[in-house]
C-alpha positions in Angstrom: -2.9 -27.2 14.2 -2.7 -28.4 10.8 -3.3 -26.4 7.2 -6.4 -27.0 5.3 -6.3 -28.3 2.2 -7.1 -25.4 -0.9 -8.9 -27.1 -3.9 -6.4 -25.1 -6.3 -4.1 -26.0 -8.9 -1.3 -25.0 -6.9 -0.4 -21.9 -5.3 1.7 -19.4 -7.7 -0.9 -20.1 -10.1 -3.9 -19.4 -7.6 -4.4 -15.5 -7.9 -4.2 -15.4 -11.3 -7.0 -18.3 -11.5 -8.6 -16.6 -9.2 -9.1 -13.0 -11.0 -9.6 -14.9 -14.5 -12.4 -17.0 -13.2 -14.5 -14.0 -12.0 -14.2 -12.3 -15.3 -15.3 -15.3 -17.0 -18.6 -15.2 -15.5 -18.7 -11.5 -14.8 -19.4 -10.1 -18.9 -19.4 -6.1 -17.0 -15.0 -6.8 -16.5 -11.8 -7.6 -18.2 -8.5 -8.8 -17.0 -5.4 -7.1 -18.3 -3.6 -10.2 -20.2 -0.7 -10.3 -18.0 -1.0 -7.8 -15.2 -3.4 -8.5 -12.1 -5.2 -5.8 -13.4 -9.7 -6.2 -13.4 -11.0 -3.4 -15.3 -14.5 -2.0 -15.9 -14.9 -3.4 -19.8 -16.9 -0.2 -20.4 -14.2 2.1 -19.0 -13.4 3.8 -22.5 -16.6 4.8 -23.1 -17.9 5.3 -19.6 -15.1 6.8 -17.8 -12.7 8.3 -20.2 -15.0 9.6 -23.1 -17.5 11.7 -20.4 -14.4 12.4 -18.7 -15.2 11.2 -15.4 -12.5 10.7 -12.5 -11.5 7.1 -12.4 -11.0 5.2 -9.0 -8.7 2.2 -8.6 -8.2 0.4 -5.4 -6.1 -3.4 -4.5 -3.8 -4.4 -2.2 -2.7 -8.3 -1.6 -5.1 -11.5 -2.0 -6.9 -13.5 0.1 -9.4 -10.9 0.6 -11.4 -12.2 -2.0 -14.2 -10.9 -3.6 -12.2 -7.7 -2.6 -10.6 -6.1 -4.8 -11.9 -7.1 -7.9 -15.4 -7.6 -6.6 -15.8 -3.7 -6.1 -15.0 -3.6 -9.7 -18.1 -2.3 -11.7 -20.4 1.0 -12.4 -21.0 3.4 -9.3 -18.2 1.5 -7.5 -14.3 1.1 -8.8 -13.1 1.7 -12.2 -10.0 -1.1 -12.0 -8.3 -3.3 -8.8 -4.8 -4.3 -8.8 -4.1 -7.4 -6.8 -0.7 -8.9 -5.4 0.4 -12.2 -4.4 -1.0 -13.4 -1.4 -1.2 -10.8 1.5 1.2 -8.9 -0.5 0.6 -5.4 -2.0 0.8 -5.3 -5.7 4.2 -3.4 -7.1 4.0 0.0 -8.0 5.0 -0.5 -11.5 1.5 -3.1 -11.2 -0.3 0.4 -9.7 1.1 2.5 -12.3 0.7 0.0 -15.2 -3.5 0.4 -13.6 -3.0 4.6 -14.0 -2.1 4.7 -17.2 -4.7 2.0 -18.8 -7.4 3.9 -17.5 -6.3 7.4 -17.7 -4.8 9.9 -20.1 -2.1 12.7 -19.9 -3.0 16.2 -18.6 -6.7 14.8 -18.1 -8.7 17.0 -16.3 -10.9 14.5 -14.5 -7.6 12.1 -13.3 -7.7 9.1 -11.1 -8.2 8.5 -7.4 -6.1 5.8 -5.5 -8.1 4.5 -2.5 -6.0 2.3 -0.4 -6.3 0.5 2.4 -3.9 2.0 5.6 -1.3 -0.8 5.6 2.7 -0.1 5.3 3.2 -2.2 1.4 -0.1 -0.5 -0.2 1.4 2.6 1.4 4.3 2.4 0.1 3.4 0.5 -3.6 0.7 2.7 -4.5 2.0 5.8 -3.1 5.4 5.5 -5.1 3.4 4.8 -8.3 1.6 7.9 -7.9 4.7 10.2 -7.3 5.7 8.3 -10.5 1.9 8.9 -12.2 2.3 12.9 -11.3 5.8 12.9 -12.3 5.0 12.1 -16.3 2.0 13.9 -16.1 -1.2 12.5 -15.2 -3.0 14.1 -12.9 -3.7 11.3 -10.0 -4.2 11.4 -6.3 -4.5 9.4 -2.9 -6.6 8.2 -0.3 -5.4 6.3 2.7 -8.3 4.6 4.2 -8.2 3.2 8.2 -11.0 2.1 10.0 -9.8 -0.2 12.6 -10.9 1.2 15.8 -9.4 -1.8 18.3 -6.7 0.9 19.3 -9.1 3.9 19.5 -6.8 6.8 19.1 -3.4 5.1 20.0 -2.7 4.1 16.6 0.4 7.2 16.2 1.9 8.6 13.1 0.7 4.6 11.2 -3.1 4.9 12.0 -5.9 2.8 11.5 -5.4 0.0 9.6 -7.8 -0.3 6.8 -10.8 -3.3 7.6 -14.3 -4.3 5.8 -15.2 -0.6 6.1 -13.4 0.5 3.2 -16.8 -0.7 1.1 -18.0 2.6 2.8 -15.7 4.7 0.4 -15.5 2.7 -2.0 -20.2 3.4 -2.5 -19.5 6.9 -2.1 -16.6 7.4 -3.6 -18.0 5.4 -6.6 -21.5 7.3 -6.7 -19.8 10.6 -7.0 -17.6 9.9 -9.7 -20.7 8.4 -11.9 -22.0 12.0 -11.1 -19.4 13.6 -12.6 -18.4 15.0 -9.7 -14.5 16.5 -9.9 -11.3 14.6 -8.3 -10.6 17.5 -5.5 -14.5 17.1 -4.0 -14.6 13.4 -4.4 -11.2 12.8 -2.2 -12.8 15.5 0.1 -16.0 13.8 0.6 -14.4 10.7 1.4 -12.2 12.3 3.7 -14.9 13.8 5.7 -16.8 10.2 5.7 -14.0 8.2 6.6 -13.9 10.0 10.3 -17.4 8.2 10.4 -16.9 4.6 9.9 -15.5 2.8 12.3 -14.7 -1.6 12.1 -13.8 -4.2 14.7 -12.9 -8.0 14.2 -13.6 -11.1 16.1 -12.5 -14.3 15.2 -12.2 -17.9 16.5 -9.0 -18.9 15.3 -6.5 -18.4 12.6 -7.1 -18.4 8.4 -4.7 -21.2 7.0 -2.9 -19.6 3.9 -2.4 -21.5 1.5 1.2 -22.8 1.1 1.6 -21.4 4.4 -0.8 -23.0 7.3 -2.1 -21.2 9.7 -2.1 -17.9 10.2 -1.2 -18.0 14.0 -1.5 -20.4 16.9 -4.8 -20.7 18.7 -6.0 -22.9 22.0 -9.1 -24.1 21.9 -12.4 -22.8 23.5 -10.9 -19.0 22.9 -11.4 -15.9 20.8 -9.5 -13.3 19.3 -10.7 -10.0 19.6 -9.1 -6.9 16.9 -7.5 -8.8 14.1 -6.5 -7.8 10.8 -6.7 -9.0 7.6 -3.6 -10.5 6.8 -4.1 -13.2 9.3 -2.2 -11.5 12.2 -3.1 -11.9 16.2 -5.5 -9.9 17.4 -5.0 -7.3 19.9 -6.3 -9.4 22.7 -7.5 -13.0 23.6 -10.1 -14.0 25.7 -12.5 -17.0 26.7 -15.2 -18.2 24.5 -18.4 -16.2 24.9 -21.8 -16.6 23.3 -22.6 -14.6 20.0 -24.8 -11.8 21.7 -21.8 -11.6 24.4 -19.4 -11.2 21.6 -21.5 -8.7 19.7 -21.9 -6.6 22.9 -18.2 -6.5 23.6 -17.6 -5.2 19.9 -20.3 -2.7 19.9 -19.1 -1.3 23.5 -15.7 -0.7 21.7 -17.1 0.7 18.6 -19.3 3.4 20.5 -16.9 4.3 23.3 -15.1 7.2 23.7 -11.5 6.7 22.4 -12.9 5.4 19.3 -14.0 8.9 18.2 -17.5 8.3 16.5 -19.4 9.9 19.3 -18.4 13.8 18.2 -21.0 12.2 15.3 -23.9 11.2 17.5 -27.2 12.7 17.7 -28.0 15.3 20.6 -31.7 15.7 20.3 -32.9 12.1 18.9 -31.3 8.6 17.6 -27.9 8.6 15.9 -28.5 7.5 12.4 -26.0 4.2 11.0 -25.4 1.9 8.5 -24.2 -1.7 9.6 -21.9 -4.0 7.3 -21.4 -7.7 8.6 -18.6 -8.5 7.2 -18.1 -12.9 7.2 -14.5 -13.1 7.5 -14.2 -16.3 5.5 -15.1 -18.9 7.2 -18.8 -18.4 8.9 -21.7 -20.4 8.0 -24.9 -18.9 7.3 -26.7 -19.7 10.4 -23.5 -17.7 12.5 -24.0 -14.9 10.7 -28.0 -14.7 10.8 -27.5 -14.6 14.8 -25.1 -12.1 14.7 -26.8 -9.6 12.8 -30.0 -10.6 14.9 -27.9 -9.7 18.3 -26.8 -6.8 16.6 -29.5 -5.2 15.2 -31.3 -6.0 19.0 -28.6 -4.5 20.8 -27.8 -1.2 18.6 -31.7 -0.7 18.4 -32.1 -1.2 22.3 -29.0 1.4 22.8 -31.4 4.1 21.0 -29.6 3.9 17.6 -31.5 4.1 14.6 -30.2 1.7 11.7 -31.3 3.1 8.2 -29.5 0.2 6.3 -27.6 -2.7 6.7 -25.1 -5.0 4.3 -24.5 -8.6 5.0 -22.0 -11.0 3.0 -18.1 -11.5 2.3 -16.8 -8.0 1.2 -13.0 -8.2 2.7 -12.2 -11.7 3.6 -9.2 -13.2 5.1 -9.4 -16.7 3.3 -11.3 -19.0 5.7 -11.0 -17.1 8.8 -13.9 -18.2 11.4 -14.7 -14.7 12.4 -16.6 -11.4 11.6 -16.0 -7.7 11.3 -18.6 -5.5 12.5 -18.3 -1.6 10.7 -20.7 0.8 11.2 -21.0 4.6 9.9 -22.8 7.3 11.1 -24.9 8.9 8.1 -27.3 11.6 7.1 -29.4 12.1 4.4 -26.6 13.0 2.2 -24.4 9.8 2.8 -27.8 7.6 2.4 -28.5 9.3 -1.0 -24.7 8.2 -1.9 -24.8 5.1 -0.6 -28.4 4.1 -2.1 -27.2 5.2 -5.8 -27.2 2.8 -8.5 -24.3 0.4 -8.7 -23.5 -3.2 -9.9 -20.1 -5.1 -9.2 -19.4 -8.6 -8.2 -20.3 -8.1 -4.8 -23.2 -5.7 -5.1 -25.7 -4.5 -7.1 -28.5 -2.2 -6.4 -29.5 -1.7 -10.2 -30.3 -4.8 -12.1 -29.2 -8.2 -11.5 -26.2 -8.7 -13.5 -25.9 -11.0 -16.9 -24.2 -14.4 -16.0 -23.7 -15.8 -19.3 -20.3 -16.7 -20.3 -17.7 -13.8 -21.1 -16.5 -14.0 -24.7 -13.9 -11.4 -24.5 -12.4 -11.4 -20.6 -8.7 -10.5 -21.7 -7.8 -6.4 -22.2 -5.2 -6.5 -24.8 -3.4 -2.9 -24.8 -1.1 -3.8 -27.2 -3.3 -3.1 -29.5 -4.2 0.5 -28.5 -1.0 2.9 -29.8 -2.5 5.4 -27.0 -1.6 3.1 -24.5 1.5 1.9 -25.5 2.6 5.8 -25.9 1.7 6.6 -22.4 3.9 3.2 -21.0 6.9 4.2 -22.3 9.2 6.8 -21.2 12.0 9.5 -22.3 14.6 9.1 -19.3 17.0 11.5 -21.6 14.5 14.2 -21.3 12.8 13.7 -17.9 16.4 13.7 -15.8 19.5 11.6 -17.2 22.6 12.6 -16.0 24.5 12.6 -19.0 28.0 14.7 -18.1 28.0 12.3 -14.7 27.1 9.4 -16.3 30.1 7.7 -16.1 30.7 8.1 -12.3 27.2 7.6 -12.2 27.5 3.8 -13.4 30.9 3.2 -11.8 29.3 4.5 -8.3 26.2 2.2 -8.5 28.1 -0.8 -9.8 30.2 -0.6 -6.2 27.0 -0.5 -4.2 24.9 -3.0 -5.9 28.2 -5.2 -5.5 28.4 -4.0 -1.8 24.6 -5.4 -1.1 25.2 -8.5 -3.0 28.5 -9.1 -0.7 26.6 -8.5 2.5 23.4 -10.4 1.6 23.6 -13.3 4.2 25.2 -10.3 7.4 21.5 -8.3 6.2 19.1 -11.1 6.2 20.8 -12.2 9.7 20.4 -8.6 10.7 17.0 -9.1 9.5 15.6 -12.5 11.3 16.5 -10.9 14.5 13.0 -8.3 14.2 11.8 -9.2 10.7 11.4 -12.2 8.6 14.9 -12.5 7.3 15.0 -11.9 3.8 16.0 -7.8 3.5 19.7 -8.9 2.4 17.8 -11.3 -0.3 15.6 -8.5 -1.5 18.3 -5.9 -1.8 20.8 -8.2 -3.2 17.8 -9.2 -5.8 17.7 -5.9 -7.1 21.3 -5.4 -7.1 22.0 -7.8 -9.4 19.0 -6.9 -11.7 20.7 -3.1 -11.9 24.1 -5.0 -12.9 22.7 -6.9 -15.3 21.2 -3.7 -16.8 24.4 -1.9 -16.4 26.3 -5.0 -18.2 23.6 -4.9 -21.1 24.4 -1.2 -21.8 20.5 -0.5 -21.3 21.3 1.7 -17.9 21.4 5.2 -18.0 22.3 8.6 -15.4 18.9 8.2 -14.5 17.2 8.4 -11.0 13.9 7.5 -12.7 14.9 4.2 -14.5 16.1 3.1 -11.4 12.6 3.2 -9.4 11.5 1.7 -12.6 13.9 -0.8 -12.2 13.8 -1.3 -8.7 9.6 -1.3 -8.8 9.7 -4.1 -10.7 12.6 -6.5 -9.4 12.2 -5.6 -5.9 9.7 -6.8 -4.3 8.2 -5.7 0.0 8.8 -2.5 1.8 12.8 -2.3 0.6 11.3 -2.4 -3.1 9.1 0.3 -2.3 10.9 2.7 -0.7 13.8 2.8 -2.5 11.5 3.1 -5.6 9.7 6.4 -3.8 13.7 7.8 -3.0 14.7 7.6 -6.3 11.1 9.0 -7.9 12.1 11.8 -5.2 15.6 12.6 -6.4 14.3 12.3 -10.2 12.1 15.2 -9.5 14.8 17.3 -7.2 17.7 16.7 -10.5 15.8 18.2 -13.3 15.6 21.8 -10.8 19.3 21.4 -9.5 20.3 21.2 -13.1 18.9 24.2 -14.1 19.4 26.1 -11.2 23.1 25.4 -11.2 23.7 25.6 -14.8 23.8 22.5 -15.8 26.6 21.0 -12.6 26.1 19.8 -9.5 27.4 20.0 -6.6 28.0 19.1 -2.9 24.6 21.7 -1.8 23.0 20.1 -5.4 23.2 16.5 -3.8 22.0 17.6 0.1 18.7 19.0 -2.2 18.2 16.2 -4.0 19.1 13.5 -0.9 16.6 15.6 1.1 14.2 16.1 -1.2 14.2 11.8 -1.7 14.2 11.3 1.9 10.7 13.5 2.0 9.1 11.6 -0.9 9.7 8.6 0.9 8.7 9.2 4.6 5.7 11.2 2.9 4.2 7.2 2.8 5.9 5.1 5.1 5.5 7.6 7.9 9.3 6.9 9.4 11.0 9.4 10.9 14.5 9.9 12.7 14.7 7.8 16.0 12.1 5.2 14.2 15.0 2.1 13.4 14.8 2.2 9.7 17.0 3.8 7.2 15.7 6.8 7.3 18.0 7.5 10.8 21.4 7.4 8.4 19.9 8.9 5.6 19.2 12.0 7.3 22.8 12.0 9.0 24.2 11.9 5.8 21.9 15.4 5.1 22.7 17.3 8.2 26.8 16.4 7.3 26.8 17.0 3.4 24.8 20.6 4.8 27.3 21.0 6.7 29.9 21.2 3.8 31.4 25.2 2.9 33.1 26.2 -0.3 36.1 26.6 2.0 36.4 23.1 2.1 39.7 22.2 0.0 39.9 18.1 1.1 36.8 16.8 -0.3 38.4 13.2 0.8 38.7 14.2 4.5 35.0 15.7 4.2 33.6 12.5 2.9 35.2 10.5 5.1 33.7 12.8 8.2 30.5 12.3 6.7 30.6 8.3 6.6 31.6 8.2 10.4 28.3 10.2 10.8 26.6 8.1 8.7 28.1 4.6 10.3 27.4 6.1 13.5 23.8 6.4 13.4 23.0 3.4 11.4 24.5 1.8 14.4 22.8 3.5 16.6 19.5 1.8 15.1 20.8 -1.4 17.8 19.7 0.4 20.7 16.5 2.0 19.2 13.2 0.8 19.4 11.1 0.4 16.3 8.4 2.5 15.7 7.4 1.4 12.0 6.9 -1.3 10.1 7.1 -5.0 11.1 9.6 -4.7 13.6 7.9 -2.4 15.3 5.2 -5.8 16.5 8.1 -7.6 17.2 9.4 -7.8 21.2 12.5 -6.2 21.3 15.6 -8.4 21.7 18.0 -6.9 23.9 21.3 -8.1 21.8 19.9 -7.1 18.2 22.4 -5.3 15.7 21.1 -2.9 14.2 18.5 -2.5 11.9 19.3 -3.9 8.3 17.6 -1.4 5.9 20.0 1.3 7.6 23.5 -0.5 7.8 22.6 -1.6 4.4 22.6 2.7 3.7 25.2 2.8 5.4 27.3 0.1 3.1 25.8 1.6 0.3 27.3 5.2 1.0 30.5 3.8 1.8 30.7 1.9 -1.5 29.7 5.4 -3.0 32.2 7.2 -1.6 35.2 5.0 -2.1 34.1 4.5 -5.7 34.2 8.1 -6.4 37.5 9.2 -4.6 39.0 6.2 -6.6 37.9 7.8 -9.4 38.4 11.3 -9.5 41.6 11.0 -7.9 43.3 8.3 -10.7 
């Protein structure tokens, strides 16, 4: 099967195009002048003055309109988008957080993010960071994915077409002025309620790329993403009121869990959103909501609204996602408020005259500049380690460089072979800061660093660890006048290990770093003030540590990536946790060379 052609100017130029041509004939947005960043234009005045909570959603491209489409009164203050069907960085998130927010603001910002591992990861470091320096900022996971039912595990749902759910009610109670707590509450309690299912006849061809998968002819795919991926089963082509039957059998059966929300005396209420995947022409999608408004109706459901369009698209993808919620009068008032965006508007129709002024410039706005730039020195910078501090991380961003090619080998095995080229990346962007004299003690400079240089789920999670042990120094410092020591470090490793597992939902056993990283807790907790060979300590502790990042061979992974991949009974182990385990060792050796000269 052969990739469509993209009438683009090419590829790494394509997003960007993309986001700047909406706000050229949108006049209600603004594009930050060199972030991926859409923005309400009205958002000072709107948002901030009346001191309402902002909202801010993204995740990859392709989706398009989503994100930036939501973008607009009643709905989302400001997107973020990635590269293609790649989350945007946390510093990107964070960047978002601070345009549109202030310091020790009352009303603060909520995060709603679709349920998949990068967004996770991205926008969950960037709030950690966010809360750190003082804004007050939290997050919503959103899944709605119901192909699994309830077998979905610690990961969940992933997050489908269903999201424009919370994103209407969400959006309608911050124009009320409602506070941050009760708005993440509300759409906590809604989200149990909405429920999404995919069906598609083939692949989406990305561009670049090709297509997405591999697909015989004269078959469907039933349960599919958004990024492109297989579904969760195949089956023989079926006519559109067969098709729509199978997917509303799924979405009201049992394992799914929206019947504890069905009526007992009369018709269960629901919304319906058609979502067109891509790639549907107009005369597919008028049959399919025709089937599906017959066959809901005929099954004694009562449908108070329904949407129909591209909300959450995965580029031309032949296919539709069905989402439904069940609603009362509460969530109809909410979903029926006033808003206008891109995608919707249930206000006005919306001016489409050229915009004259499409480009936020912050740089112009001393507020904003002041609330991008931060005091490592007085937030955690180890000053009286700072020397062993630099020589340590010099040895392991040497170490991962030197054992690029063994980690992306590691890699192709379960993944898609380029962890030892994304560690090794950000390695030498720490050495060059380190060489420059710009590098300080500080745990927080390197998840800025790392945020920015590093890019996937590596980039991400070691950004969240070090956010993690930035928070745990600042208390071990003053708890311990000032010193660390051996119990200081177990606080602060554990403390970093929690920050990060608290969003990518690993846990020991899983096949990811997290298995050495907590070995190397349990043996520094281990350690007693009667210990009077800190080399022969250390040295138990890396056989701990080596041990169990080996032991990741025989595991089976439960998260991430990997964890769709069949596993191959001669892997080595996994590569983000041999590449802890080289980076401990280089650690180690660096400081007994050092404080034994």
């Amino acid at each position: 099967m052969s990739s469509r052609l993209y009438l683009i100017n090419d590829v790494p130029t394509a997003v960007r195009h993309n986001l700047e041509g909406i706000v050229r004939v949108n006049n209600h947005l603004v594009i930050h002048k060199s972030s991926n960043i859409v923005v309400r234009k009205d958002f000072r005045e709107s948002v901030l003055d009346r001191a309402k909570v902002s909202l801010i959603s993204g995740g990859g491209s392709g989706h398009e309109p989503s994100h930036a489409g939501f973008v607009g009164s009643g709905l989302l203050t400001a997107s973020v988008s990635g590269n293609i069907f790649a989350s945007p960085t946390a510093a990107e998130v964070l960047r978002t957080i601070k345009l549109i927010n202030l310091k020790n603001c009352s009303a603060g910002t909520l995060l709603i993010v679709p349920n998949y591992t990068g967004d996770r990861l991205h926008f969950g470091s960037a709030k950690e960071r966010a809360v750190l320096e003082g804004y007050n900022v939290d997050l919503f996971i959103f899944g709605d994915d119901c192909v699994f039912g309830s077998k979905t595990g610690r990961v969940g749902k992933r997050g489908l077409a269903g999201v424009f759910f919370i994103h209407k009610i969400a959006g309608a109670l911050a124009e009320d002025g409602v506070s941050l707590k009760a708005i993440k509450q509300s759409v906590e309690l809604a989200a149990p309620r909405i429920a999404s299912i995919s069906i598609s006849l083939g692949p989406c061809n990305v561009p670049g790329v090709g297509p997405s998968f591999v697909m015989p002819p004269g078959q469907l795919e039933v349960g599919l993403g958004i990024h492109g991926e297989r579904g969760s089963k195949r089956i023989a082509y079926i006519p559109a009121g067969q098709a729509v039957s199978l997917l509303i059998d799924h979405l009201t059966s049992e394992e799914v869990g929206l019947k504890k929300y069905f009526s007992n005396n009369g018709s269960t209420r629901i919304v319906i959103l058609f979502n067109d995947n891509g790639g549907m022409t107009t005369m597919e999608m008028n049959v399919i909501m025709r089937e599906a408004i017959s066959q809901f109706t005929s099954r004694g459901f009562t449908i108070e609204r329904t949407y129909s369009g591209r909300y959450v698209t995965s580029f031309d993808m032949i296919g539709v996602c069905l989402s439904i919620m069940v609603v009362d009068d509460d969530l109809l008032k909410l979903l029926d408020a006033p808003c206008s965006s891109v995608i919707i508007s249930q206000e006005s129709s919306l001016p489409r005259g050229i915009n004259s002024e499409p480009i936020l410039d912050d740089d112009e706005d001393d507020s904003v500049r002041e609330r991008m730039a931060l005091n490592y020195d007085k937030i955690d910078r180890l000053i009286a380690y700072e020397s062993i501090f630099i020589k340590c991380l010099s040895s392991a961003c040497q170490t991962l460089i030197d054992n690029e090619s063994y980690l992306n080998r590691l890699d192709s095995e379960t993944g898609d072979s380029d962890c030892g080229s994304t560690l090794a990346s950000g390695a030498r962007t720490l050495l060059e800061a380190i060489e420059s004299g710009n590098l300080k003690s500080s745990f927080l400079q390197l998840s800025h660093i790392i945020e920015k240089c590093m890019g996937g789920t590596s980039g991400a999670l070691f950004s969240l660890f070090f956010t993690g042990a930035s928070k745990s120094v600042a208390t071990q410092l003053s708890n311990n006048s000032g010193r660390l020591n051996i119990q200081s470090w177990t606080e602060i490793i554990s403390q970093s290990i929690n920050n990060m597992t608290q969003y990518s939902y690993a846990r020991p056993g899983d096949r990811t770093m997290v298995d050495p990283l907590n070995s190397l807790v349990k043996a520094f907790s281990s350690y007693s003030d009667s210990e009077n060979n800190i080399s022969t300590f250390l040295a138990h502790v890396l056989l701990k540590v080596e041990s169990d990042a080996q032991s990741t061979a025989s595991m089976e992974a439960k998260i991430g990536r990997a964890s769709y991949a069949p596993k191959l009974s001669n892997s080595g182990p996994d590569p983000g946790a041999w590449a802890i385990y080289l980076i401990v060792k280089a650690i180690f050796d660096t400081y007994l060379e050092s404080t034994q000269q």
